[in-house]
C-alpha positions in Angstrom: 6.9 -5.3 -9.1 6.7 -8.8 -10.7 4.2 -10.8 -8.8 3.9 -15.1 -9.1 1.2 -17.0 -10.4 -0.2 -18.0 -7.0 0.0 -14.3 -5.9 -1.9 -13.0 -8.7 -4.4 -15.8 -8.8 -4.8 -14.9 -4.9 -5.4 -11.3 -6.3 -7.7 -12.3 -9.2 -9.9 -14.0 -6.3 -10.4 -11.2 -3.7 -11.3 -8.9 -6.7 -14.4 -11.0 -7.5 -15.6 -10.9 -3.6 -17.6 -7.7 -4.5 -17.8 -6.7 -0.6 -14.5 -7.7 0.2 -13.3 -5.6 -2.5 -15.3 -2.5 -3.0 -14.6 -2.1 1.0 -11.0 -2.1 0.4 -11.5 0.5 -2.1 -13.5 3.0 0.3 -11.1 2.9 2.8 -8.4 3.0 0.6 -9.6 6.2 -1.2 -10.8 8.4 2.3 -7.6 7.2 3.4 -5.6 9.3 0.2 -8.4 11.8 0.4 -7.5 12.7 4.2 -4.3 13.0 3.2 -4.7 15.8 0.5 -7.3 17.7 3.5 -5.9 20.9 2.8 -6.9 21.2 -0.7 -10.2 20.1 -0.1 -11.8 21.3 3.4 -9.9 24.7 4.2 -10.6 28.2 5.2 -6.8 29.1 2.7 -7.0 29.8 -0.6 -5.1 27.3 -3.0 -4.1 30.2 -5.2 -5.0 34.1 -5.2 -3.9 36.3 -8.6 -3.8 39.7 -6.9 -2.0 43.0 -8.5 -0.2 40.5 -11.0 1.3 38.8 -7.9 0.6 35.3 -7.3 0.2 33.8 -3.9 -0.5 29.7 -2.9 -1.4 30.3 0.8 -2.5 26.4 1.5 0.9 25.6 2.1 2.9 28.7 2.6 2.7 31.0 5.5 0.1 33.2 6.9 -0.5 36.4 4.7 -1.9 39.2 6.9 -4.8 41.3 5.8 -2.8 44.0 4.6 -1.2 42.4 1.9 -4.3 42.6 -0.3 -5.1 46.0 1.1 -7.1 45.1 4.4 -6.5 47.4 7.0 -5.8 44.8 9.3 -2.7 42.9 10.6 -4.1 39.5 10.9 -4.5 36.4 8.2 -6.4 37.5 5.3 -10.1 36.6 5.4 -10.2 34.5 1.8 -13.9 34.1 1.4 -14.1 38.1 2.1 -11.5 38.6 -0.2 -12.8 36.2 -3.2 -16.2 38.2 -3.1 -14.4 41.6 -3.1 -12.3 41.0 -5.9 -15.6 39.3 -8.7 -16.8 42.6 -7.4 -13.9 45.1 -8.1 -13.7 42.7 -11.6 -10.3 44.0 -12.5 -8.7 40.6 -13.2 -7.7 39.5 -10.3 -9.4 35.9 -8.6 -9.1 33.6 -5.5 -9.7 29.7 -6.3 -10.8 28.2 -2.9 -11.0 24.5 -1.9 -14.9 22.9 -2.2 -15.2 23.4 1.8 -13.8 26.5 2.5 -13.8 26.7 6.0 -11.7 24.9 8.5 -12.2 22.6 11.9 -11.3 25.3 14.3 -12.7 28.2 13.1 -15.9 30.1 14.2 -18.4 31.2 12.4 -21.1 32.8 13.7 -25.0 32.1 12.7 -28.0 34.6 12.9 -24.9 37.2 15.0 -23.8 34.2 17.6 -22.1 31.4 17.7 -24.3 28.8 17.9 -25.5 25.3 16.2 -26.8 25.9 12.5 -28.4 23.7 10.4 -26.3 22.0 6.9 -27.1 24.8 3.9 -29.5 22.5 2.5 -31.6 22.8 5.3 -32.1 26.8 5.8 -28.3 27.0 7.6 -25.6 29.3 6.2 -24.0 28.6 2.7 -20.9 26.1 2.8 -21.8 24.1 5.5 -22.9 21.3 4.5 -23.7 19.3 7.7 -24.2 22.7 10.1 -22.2 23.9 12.8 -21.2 22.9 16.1 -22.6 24.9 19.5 -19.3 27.0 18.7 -19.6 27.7 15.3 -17.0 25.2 13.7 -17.6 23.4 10.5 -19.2 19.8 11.4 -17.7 18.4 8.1 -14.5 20.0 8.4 -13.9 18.8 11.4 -15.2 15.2 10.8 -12.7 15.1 7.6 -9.8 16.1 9.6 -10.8 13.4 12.1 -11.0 11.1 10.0 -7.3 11.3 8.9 -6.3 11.7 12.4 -8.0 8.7 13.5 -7.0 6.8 10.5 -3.2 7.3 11.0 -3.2 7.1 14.6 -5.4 3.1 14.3 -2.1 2.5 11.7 0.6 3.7 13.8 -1.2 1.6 17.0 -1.8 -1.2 14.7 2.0 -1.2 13.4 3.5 -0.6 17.4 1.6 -3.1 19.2 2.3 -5.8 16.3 6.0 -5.4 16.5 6.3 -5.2 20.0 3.4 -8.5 20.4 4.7 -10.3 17.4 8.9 -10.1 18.5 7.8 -10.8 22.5 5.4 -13.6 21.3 7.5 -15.6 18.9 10.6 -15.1 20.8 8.2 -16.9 24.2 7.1 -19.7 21.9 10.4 -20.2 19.5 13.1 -20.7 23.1 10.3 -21.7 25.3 12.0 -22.8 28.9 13.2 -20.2 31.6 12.8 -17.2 29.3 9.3 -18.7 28.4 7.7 -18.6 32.1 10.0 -15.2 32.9 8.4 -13.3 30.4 4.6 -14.8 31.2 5.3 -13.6 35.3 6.2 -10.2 33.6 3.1 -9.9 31.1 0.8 -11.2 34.1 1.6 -8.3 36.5 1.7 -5.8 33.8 -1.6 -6.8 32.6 -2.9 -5.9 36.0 -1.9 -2.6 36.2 -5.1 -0.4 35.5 -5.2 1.0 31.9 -7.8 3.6 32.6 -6.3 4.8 35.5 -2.6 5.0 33.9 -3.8 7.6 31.2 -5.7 10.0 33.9 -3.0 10.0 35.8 -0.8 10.3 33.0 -3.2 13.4 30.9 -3.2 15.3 34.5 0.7 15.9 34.4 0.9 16.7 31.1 2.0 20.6 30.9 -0.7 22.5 28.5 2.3 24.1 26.9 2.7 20.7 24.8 0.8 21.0 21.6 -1.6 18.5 19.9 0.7 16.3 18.1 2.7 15.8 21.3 -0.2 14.8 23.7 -1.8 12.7 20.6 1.6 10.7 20.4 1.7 10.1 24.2 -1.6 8.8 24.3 -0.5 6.7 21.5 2.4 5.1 23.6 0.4 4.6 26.7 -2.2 2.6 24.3 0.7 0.5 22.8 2.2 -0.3 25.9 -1.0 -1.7 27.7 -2.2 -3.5 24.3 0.3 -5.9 23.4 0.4 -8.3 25.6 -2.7 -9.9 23.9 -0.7 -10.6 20.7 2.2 -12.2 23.1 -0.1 -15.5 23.7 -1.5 -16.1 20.0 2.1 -15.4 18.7 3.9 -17.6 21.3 1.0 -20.8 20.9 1.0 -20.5 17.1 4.9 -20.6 17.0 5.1 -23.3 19.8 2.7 -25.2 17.3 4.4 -24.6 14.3 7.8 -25.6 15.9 6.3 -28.8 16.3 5.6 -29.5 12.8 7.9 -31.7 10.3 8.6 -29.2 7.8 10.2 -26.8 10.8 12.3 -29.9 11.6 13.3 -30.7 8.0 14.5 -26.7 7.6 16.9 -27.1 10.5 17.8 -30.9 9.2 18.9 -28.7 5.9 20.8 -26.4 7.8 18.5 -23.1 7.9 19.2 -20.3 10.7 16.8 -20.2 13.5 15.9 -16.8 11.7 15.9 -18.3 8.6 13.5 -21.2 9.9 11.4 -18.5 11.6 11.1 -16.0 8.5 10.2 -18.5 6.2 9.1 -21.5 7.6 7.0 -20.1 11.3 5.5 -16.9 10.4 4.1 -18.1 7.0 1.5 -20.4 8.7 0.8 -17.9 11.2 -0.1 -15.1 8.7 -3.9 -15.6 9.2 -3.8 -14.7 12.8 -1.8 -11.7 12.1 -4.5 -10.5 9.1 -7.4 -11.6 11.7 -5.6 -8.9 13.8 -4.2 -6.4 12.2 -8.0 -5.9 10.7 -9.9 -5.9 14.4 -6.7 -4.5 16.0 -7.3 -1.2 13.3 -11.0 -1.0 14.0 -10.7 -1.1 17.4 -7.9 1.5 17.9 -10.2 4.4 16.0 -12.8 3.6 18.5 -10.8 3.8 21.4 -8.7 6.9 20.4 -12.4 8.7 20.7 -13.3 7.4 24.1 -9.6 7.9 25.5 -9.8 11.4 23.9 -12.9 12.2 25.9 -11.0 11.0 29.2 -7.9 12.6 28.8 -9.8 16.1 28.2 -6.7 17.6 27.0 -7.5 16.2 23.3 -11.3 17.5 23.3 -12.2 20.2 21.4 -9.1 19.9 19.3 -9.7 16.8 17.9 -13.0 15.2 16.6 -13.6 11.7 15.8 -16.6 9.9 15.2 -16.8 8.5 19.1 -16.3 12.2 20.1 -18.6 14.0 17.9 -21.6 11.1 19.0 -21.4 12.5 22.6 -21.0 16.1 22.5 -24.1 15.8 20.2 -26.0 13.8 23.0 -24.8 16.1 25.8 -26.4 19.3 22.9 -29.9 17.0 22.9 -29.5 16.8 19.2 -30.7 12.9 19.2 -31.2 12.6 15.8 -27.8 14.0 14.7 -26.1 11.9 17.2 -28.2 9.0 15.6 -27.2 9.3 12.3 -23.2 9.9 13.2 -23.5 6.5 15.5 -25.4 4.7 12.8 -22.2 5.9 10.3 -19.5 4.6 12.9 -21.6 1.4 12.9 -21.6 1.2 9.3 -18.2 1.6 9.3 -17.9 -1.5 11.9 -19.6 -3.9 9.4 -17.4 -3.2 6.9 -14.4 -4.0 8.9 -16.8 -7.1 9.8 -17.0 -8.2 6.1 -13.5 -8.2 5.6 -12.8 -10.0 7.9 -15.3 -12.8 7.0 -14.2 -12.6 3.3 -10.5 -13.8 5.1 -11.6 -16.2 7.0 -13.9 -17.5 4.2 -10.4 -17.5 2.0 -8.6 -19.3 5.1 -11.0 -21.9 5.4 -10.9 -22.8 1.5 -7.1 -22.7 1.4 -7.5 -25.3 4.7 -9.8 -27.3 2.8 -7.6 -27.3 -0.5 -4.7 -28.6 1.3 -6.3 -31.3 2.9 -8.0 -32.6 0.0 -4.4 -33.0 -1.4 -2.7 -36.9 -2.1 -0.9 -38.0 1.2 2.7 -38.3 -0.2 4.6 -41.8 -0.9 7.2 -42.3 1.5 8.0 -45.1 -0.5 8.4 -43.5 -3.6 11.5 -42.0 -1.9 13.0 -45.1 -1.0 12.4 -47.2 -4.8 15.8 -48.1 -5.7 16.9 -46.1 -9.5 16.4 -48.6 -12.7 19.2 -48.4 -14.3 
């Protein structure tokens, strides 16, 4: 991809805000990091070498105990297995991931499931933040909700910008009738109560419908009662750009009202959309949590920060819940920098163009010398 000058000078810039740009990189990296989980936090092997066989359960389906001569039916224990087999020493070897247990799985601590401390700290080995009051992995599952909360703030983030965005600009580009229609219809569905909508909704759900299901339902309810915000900056940004003499001059010359819009309209918008799309994705992880927590359907299956800062209040474990809040705010000033690094970038390109010359109109007008 062949980038212009301006875009690469625009490039060369946001590298040398240090904040700006070592934030982007964090995020950037636990977002490919989620996505590569299974390698990294799980109770499957990546590879076993067993009776000159080789096996990649990470990926593949579950291999009963009995495969590597267990006498049960079930999936393999791999931890159990990697310790008999440096044992036996006859060649054979397990690689597991760095964490190798999973979110959902129990482990018991002292003969009973309860909270254990991280491994540094007298707990069992491999846990490196301790266990829950049921014996899951705290890190595990904080990983995996980290991916899950990062993909669903995208997905939110992507949904409720195309419906806000197409509703908006369409209210502000035709203005009129279709203009105060549309405002009647966004007022009375702004009314209806949000909270309210997704109890109601989360107590019909059948229980037969797995995780992935009720997680994209709750996803659609949140888009649906979430755009309407977007509607009124998009509709008084494109009424004002509409306005403007350059919009005026494309449609002079010809341009499509897509055209006009595409090119013209949304390109001196574009900072309202960044402003958004940055609070819009740090407000959508938050929410997932505290929606989670109200549906009760999601609980216990899924664990975000949110989440995992009340269940540790409800355990009395103040200092844990503490240090996972202070985290989540951490997380809240980076999104905060960001944002100031692009409105710090806004205001300079503002000021650059308006410390440029006022054109000539009569340098138009000067007849040719021949």
């Amino acid at each position: 991809m062949v980038f212009n000058p301006l875009t690469v000078r625009k490039l060369r810039r946001f590298r040398s805000i240090k904040r700006g740009y070592y934030s982007f990189l964090i995020l950037t990296g636990l977002i490919v990091l989620s996505f590569f989980g299974e390698l990294l936090v799980n109770n499957r092997a990546l590879i076993v070498r067993h009776d000159g066989h080789w096996y990649f359960p990470t990926y593949g389906s579950n291999l009963p105990g009995t495969t590597f001569g267990y006498d049960y039916t079930y999936e393999t224990n791999y931890r159990d297995l990697q310790a008999r087999l440096r044992t036996e020493n006859k060649g054979d070897w397990v690689l597991m991931p760095p964490v190798t247990y999973s979110p959902n799985e129990n482990t018991s601590f002292e003969g009973v499931f309860k909270p254990a401390p991280p491994s540094w700290m007298g707990g069992p080995p491999g846990h490196w933040l301790g266990t829950d009051t049921t014996g899951r992995d705290i890190f595990a599952r904080l990983f995996y909700g980290i991916r899950i909360a990062i993909l669903f703030s995208l997905s939110f983030m992507v949904l409720t910008y195309l419906v806000g965005i197409t509703i908006g600009c369409l209210m502000g580009y035709y203005g009129g009738v279709f203009d105060l229609i549309v405002q009647r219809l966004i007022e009375i569905w702004s009314n209806i109560p949000f909270l309210y909508m997704v109890i109601i909704l989360f107590s019909v759900i059948p229980s037969t419908f797995s995780i992935p299901v009720r997680i994209g339902l709750l996803l659609v309810v949140m888009v649906l009662f979430s755009w309407t915000s977007m509607t009124y900056y998009m509709r008084t940004a494109t009424y004002r750009e509409k306005a403007r003499d350059y919009t005026a001059a494309a449609i002079v010359l010809g341009a499509t009202g897509w055209q006009t819009f595409w090119y013209v309209t949304l390109p001196n918008i574009k900072w309202g959309l960044i402003y958004g799309v940055i609070l819009c994705n740090a407000r959508a992880m938050g929410e997932f949590g505290a929606v989670s927590v109200v549906s009760g359907h999601i609980r216990g299956q899924t664990n975000t920060m949110p989440l995992h800062v009340e269940v540790l209040y409800n355990e009395y474990q103040s200092v844990a819940a503490f240090a996972v809040a202070s985290l989540l705010a951490l997380l809240a000033l980076v999104t905060l920098v960001i944002k100031s690094v692009v409105e710090w970038r806004h205001e300079r390109e503002m000021k650059a163009a308006a410390e440029l010359p006022p054109e000539n109109p009569n340098a138009r007008l000067a007849p040719a010398v021949s």
